[in-house]
TORSETOR-534848 format. One line per field, with one value per residue (C-alpha): x, y negated, z negated; residue in one letter. Coordinates in steps of 0.2 Angstrom, whole numbers, plus 2048, in hexadecimal, padded with zeros to 3 digits. Layout:
% residues N
east <- X,...;
north <- Y,...;
up <- Z,...;
rest <- A,...;
END
This chain:
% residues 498
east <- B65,B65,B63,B5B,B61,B54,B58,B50,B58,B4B,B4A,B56,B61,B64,B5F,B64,B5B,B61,B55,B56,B4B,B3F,B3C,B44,B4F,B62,B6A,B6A,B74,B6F,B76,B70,B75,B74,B66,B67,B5A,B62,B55,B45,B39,B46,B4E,B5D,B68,B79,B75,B87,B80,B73,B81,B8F,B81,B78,B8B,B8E,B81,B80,B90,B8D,B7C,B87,B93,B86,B7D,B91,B8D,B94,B8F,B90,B86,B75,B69,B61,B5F,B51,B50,B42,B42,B3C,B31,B30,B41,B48,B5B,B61,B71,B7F,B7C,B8D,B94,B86,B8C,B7C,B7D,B71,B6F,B5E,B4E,B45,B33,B30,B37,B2A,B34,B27,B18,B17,B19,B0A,AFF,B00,AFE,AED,AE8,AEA,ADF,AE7,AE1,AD7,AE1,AF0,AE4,ADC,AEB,AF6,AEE,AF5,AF3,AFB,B09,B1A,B1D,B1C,B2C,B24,B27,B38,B3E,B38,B40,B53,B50,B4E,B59,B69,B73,B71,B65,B56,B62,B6E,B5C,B56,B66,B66,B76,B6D,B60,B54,B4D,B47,B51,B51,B56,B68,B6B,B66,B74,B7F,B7F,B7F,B8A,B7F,B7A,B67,B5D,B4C,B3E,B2F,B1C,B19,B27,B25,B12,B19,B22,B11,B16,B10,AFC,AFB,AEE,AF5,B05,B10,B18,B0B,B10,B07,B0C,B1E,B1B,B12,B23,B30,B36,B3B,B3B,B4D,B4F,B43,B46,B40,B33,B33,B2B,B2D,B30,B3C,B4E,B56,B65,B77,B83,B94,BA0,BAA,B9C,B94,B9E,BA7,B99,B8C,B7C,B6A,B5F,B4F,B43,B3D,B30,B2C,B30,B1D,B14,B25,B20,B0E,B13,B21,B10,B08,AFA,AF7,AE5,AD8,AD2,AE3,AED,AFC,B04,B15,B1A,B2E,B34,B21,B12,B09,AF9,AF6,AE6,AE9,ADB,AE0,ADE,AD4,AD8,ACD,AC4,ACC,AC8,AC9,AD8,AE0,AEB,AEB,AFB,B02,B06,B0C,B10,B16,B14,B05,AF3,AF0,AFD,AFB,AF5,AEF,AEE,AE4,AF1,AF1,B04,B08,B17,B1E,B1C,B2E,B33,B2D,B37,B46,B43,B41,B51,B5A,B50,B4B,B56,B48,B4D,B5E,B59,B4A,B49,B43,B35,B2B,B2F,B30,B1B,B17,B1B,B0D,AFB,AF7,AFD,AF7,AEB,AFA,AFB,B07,B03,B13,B10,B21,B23,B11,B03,AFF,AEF,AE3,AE5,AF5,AF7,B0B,B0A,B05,B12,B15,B0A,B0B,AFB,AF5,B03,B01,B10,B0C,B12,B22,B2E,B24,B15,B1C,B23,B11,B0A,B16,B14,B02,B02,B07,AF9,AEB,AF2,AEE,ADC,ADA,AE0,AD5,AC6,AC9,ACB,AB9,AB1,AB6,ABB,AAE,AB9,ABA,ACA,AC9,ADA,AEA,AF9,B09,B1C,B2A,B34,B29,B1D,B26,B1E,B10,B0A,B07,AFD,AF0,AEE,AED,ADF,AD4,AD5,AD0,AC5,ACE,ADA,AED,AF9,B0D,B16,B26,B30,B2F,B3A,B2C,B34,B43,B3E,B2E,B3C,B44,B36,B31,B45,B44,B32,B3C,B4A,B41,B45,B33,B24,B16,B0E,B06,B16,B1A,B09,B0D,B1D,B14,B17,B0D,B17,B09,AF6,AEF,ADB,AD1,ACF,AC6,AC1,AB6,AC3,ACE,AC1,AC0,AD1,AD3,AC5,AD0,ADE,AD5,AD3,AE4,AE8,ADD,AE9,AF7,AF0,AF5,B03,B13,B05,B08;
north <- 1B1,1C0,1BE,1C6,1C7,1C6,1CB,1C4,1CE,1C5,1C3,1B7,1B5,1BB,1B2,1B5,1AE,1B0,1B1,1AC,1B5,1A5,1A9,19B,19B,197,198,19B,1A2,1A3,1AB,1AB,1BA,1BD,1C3,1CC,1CA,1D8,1D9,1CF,1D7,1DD,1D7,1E1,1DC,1E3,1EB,1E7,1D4,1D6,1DE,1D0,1C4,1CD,1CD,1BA,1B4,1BD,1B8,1A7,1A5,1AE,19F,192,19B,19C,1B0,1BD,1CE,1D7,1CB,1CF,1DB,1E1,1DF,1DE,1E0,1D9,1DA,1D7,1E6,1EF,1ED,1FF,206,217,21A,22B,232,233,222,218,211,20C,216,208,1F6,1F5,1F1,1E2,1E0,1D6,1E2,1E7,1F4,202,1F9,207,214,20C,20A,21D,21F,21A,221,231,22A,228,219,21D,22B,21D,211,21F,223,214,205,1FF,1FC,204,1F7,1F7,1EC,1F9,206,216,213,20A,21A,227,21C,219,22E,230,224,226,234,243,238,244,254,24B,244,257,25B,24D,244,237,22B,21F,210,201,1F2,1F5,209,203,1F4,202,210,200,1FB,20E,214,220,22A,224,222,21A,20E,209,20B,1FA,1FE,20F,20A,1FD,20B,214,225,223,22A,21B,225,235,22A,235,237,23C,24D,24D,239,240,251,242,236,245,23D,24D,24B,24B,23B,232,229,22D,222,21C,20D,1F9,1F7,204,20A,210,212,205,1FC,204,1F6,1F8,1F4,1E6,1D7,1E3,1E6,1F7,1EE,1F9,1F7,1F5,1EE,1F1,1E8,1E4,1D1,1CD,1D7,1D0,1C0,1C4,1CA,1BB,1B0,1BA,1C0,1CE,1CD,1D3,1C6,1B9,1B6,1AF,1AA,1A8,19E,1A3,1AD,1B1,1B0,1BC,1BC,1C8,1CA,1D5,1E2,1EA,1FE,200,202,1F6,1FC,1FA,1E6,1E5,1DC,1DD,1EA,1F5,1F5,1FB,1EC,1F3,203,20F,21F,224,220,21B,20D,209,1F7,1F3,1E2,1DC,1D5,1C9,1CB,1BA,1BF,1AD,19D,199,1A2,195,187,191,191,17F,17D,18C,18E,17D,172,166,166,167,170,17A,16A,15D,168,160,14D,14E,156,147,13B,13B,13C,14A,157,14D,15C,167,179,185,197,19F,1B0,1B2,1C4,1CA,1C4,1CD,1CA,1CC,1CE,1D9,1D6,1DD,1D6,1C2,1B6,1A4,197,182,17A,168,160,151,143,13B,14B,148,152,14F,155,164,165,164,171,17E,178,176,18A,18F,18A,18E,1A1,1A2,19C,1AA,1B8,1AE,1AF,1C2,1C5,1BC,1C4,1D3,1D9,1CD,1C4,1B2,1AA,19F,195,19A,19D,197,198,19B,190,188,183,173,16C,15F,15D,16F,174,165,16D,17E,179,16E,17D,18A,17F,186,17E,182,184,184,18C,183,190,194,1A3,1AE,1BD,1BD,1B6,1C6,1D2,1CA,1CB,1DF,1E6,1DA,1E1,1F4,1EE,1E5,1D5,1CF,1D9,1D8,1D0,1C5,1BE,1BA,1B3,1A4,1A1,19F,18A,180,173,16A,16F,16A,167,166,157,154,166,160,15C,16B,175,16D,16E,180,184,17C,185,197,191,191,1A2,1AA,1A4,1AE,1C0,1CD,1C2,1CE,1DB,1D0;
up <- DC3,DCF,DE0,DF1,E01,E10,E1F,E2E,E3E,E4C,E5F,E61,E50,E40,E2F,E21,E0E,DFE,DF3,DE0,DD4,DD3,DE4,DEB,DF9,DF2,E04,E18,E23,E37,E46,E56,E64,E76,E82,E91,EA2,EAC,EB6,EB7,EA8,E9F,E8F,E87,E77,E73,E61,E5B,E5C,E4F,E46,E47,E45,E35,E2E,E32,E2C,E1A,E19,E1E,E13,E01,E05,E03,DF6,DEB,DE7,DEE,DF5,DE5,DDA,DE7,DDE,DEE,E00,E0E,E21,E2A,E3F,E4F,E50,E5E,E66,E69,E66,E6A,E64,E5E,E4D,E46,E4F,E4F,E5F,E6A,E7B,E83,E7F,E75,E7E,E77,E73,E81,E8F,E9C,EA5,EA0,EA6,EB2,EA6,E9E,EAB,EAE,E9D,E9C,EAC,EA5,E98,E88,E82,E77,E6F,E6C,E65,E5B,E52,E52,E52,E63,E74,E82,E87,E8A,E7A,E71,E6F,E75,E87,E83,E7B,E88,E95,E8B,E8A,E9B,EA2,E97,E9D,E8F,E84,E85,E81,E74,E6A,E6B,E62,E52,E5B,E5F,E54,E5A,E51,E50,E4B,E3A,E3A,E44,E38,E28,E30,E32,E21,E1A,E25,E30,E1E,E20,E2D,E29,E2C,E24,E29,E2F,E3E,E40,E43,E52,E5D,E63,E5C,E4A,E43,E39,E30,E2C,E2A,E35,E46,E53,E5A,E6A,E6E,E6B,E76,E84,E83,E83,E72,E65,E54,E4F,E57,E4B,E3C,E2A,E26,E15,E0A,E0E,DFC,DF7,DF6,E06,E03,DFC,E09,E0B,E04,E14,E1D,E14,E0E,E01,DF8,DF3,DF2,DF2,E03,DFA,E07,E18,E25,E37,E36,E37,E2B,E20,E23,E1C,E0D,E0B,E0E,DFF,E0B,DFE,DFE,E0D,E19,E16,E24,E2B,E3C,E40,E4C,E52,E64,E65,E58,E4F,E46,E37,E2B,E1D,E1F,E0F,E0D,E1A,E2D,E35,E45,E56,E5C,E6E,E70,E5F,E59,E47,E3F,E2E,E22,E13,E12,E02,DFF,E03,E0A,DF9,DF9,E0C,E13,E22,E2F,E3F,E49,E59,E62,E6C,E75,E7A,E6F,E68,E77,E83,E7B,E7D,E8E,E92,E8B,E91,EA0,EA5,E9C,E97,E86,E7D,E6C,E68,E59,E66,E6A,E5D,E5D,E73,E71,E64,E70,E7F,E76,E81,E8F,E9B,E9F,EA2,E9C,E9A,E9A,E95,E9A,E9E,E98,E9D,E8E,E7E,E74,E79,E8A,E8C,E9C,EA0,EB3,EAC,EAE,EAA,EB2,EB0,EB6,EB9,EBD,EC5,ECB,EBA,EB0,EA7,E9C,E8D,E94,E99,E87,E7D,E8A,E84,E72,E74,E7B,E6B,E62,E70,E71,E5F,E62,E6F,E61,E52,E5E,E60,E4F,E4A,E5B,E59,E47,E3F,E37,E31,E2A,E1E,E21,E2A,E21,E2C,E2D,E3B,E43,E4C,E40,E3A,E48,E41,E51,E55,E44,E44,E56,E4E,E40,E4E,E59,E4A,E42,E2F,E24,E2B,E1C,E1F,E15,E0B,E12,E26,E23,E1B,E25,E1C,E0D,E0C,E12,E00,DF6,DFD,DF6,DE6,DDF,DE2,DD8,DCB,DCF,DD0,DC6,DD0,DE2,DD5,DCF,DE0,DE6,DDA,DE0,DF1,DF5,E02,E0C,E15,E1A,E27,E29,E39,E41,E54,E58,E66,E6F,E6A,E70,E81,E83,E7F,E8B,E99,E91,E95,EA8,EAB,E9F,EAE,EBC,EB4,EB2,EBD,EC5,EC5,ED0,EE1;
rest <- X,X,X,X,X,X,X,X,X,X,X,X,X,X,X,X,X,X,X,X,X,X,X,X,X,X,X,X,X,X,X,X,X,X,X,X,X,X,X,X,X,X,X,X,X,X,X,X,X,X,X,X,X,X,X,X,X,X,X,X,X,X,X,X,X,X,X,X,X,X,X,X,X,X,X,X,X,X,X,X,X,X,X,X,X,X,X,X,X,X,X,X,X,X,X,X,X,X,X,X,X,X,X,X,X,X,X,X,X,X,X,X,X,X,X,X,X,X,X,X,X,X,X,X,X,X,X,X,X,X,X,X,X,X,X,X,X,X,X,X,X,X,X,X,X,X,X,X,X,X,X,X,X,X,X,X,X,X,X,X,X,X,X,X,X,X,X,X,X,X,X,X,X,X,X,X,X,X,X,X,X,X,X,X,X,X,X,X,X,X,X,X,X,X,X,X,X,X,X,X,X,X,X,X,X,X,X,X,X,X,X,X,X,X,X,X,X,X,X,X,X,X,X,X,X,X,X,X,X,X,X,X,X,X,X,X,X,X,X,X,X,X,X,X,X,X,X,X,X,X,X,X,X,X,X,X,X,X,X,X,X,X,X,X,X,X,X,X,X,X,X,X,X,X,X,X,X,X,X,X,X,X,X,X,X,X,X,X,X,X,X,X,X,X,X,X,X,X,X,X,X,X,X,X,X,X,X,X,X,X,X,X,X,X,X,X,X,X,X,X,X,X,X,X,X,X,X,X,X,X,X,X,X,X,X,X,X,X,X,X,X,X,X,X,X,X,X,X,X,X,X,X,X,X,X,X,X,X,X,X,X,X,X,X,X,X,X,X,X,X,X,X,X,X,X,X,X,X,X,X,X,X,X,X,X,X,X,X,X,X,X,X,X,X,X,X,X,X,X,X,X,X,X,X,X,X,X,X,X,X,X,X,X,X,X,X,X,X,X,X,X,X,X,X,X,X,X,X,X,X,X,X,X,X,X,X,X,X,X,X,X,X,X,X,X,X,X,X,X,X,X,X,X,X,X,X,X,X,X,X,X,X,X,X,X,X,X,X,X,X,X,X,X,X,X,X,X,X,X,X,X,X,X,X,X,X,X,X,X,X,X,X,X,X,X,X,X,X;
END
C-alpha cells in the first residue's frame, strides 16, 4: 500500500498523518513548540522549532506507522497561513524570529494605510482587508527593522516566506523557493486575479521582487528532500496549502456553496465559491482555494477568520491556570447547564471577522459571586461557537448565501457540547468529521492526486467519513443568548486606543 505524509506545521505544533492509499490515517506524530510575547501584541516563533518539531514528529508518526522514510510516495505541507519569515538565501538561517499571524505590531502601519486610502485597491486586488494579520505589513516591518534586510532582499541574499516556503528550502536544501496560490493570496501582495505579485502593493511596502517566492500549484511537484535533511530519505514534495483552505479540501468541500469550519488556535470559516471570485462581502475576505496553473484551474472561497477559539483554552491553562490540559475543556463546559450569563469575548489579539478591530481585547462579562471555574470554562467554549454565528450571518447578509450544513474538524471539535451549540446557533445540520486533522490529512490528499496515488477529487469525496452530526435543537434560546453575546462583543472594540 503506499502511503502519504501530511504535514500539518500549525500555530502552536506540528502534526504530522500518514496517510494510506485508502485514505485512512495509518499514524500520528505531534510536537508542540514555544511562543514568544516580547512585548504585549506581539507573537514571534523561532523557525528552527517548526523545523525540530516537523522532523520529530515525522519521525515519530513513520515509527507508529512501521515504514520508513523511503517507502512514502509523496509529501504535503499545510501551515498556519500568514506567519512571516525572512531569512539568508544560501544558509537558510532566519535573520529574525518569524512574526505570527496574530502579531499586532503593524496596526499602526495599518491605520496609515488606509488613510492614504488604499482600501479599496487591496480589497480590489487580493481579496483582503487591511489588517495586520496579514503578512504585507509584517514583511515591510522585518525589512525595515533588521539591519541590512531591505538591501540584502534587493540583492537575492535574502528570501521571504511564509511558513511553508522556509520548511520547502529546509527540506530541499535551499534549491527551491516556492509557495502556492492559496498562501501567496494570504500576504496582501498577490492580484489574486491576474494570479501574480502586485507591483504597485510591492513599490507601497518597499518589498523588491527577488525576495518573493515562486509561486507554483497546491497539487504539484516542488521539488524531493535531500536524504540528509529528511530522515535519510529522497521523497517528492508533491502538495502545498495554507492550513485552511487544506482543511477544505481534506473535508472534500470540492463543490460551490460546501463549507467547513475548523475549530483549532483560532477558526476559520470557508465556502467554496468555485471558479468565480465572489464579490467583496463587508466583513469577509476573498481568498484562493485551490489554485493550479492557471485561471482556468483556480478555485475560489468566502472566508470568515476568527483569530482566538482554541487559543482561548490555551490560555486558561497557560494564563489562568483554570484548567490542566486543553482536554478538560470539553467535560469541565458539560458540567454546569449554562454560563451562568457569563461571556467571554476573547479578543485577546484585536478581533477578525467581521469586525477586524486590531485595538479589541479580551473581555469577561456577568460575573456574579456565583460564577465558578466552570462557568468561566463554557464561556470560552461557548465563544467559539458564537464567533462563527457572527461570520455565518455575514456570509448570508452579505454574499447572499445560505449553507446548507457545516462541515467540521480541528481540535476542538470533539467537543459535543460545543457542536449541538454550533447547529442551535446556525440553525443547519453540524457534521464532524472522523478525522479532525483535515489539514494534514488534505495537505496528504493534494501531493498524492500529483503522484497518482489517488485518481480524481471524486475518488476522494468517498473516502470522506462522518463521525457524528449534529441537528438543531432549541434555537430560541440560542438565539437569545447570542443576542446577549453581541452586547458584550461591543464592550471590547476599540479597547487597546485608551
Amino acid at each position: 500500500m503506499a502511503h502519504v505524509l501530511g504535514i500539518d506545521s500549525g500555530t502552536t505544533g506540528v502534526t504530522v498523518l500518514v496517510v494510506g492509499e485508502d485514505g485512512g490515517v495509518a499514524a500520528r506524530g505531534y510536537r508542540e513548540f514555544a511562543q514568544s510575547f516580547p512585548r504585549p501584541g506581539w507573537v514571534e516563533h523561532d523557525p528552527e522549532d517548526w523545523w525540530d518539531a516537523l522532523r520529530e514528529a515525522a519521525a515519530a508518526a513513520l515509527e507508529e506507522a512501521g515504514i520508513g522514510a523511503s517507502d512514502l510516495a509523496a509529501i504535503g505541507i499545510t501551515n498556519q497561513r500568514e506567519t512571516t519569515v525572512l531569512w539568508e538565501r544560501d544558509t537558510l538561517r532566519p535573520v529574525h524570529p518569524a512574526i505570527v499571524w496574530q502579531d499586532r505590531r503593524t496596526a499602526e502601519l495599518c491605520a496609515t494605510l488606509r488613510e492614504e486610502g488604499w482600501d479599496e485597491p487591496v480589497r480590489e486586488r487580493t481579496g483582503l482587508v487591511i489588517d495586520p494579520y496579514f503578512s504585507a505589513t509584517k514583511l515591510a516591518w522585518l525589512l525595515g527593522n533588521v539591519e541590512g534586510a531591505r538591501e540584502a532582499a534587493g540583492t537575492g541574499r535574502l528570501f521571504f516566506g511564509t511558513v511553508d516556503s522556509y520548511l520547502v528550502a529546509r527540506l530541499t536544501g535551499g534549491r527551491v523557493h516556492a509557495t502556492d496560490p492559496t498562501n501567496a493570496s494570504r500576504t496582501m501582495l498577490y492580484d489574486i486575479h491576474r494570479l501574480d505579485w502586485d507591483d504597485e502593493l510591492l513599490e507601497r511596502f518597499g518589498v523588491p521582487r527577488a525576495v518573493l517566492p515562486e509561486v507554483r500549484p497546491s497539487s504539484g511537484r516542488l521539488g524531493t528532500t535531500l536524504p540528509d535533511r529528511f530522515l535519510g530519505a529522497s521523497v517528492p514534495v508533491s502538495g502545498v496549502a495554507g492550513d485552511q483552505q487544506a482543511a477544505l479540501f481534506g473535508q472534500a468541500c470540492f463543490d460551490p456553496g460546501s463549507a467547513k469550519n475548523t475549530y483549532g488556535t483560532g477558526s476559520f470559516v470557508l465556502m467554496n465559491t468555485g471558479s468565480t471570485a465572489p464579490r467583496h462581502a463587508e466583513g469577509l475576505i476573498t481568498t484562493i482555494a485551490f489554485g493550479g496553473r492557471g485561471p482556468e484551474d483556480t478555485e475560489y472561497a468566502l472566508e470568515g477568520s476568527i483569530f482566538v477559539t482554541g487559543a482561548a483554552v490555551q490560555w486558561l491553562r497557560d494564563g489562568l491556570g483554570l484548567i490542566d490540559a486543553a482536554s478538560q475543556a470539553g467535560p469541565i463546559a458539560a458540567s454546569v447547564p449554562d454560563t451562568g450569563d457569563v461571556f467571554f469575548v476573547p479578543a485577546l489579539v484585536g478581533l477578525g471577522a467581521p469586525w477586524w478591530d486590531p485595538h479589541a481585547r479580551g473581555t469577561i462579562v456577568g460575573i456574579t459571586r456565583g460564577t465558578t471555574r466552570a462557568h468561566v470554562v463554557r464561556a470560552a467554549v461557548e465563544a467559539m461557537a458564537y464567533q462563527t454565528r457572527d461570520v455565518v450571518e455575514t456570509m448570508r447578509r452579505e454574499a447572499g448565501v445560505e449553507p446548507a450544513e457545516l462541515k467540521a474538524d480541528g481540535g476542538a471539535s470533539a467537543m459535543d457540547v460545543l457542536m449541538q451549540l454550533q447547529a442551535d446557533l446556525l440553525g443547519v445540520p453540524v457534521r464532524r468529521s472522523a478525522v479532525l486533522e483535515t489539514t494534514a490529512l488534505g495537505a496528504a490528499y493534494l501531493a498524492g492526486l500529483a503522484e497518482g496515488v489517488w485518481s480524481s477529487r471524486e475518488e476522494l469525496a468517498e473516502r470522506w467519513v462522518l463521525d457524528r452530526e449534529f441537528a438543531p435543537g432549541d434555537t430560541e434560546e440560542a438565539d437569545r443568548r447570542h443576542a446577549r453575546w453581541r452586547k458584550a462583543v461591543e464592550r471590547s472594540f476599540s479597547w487597546a486606543d485608551g
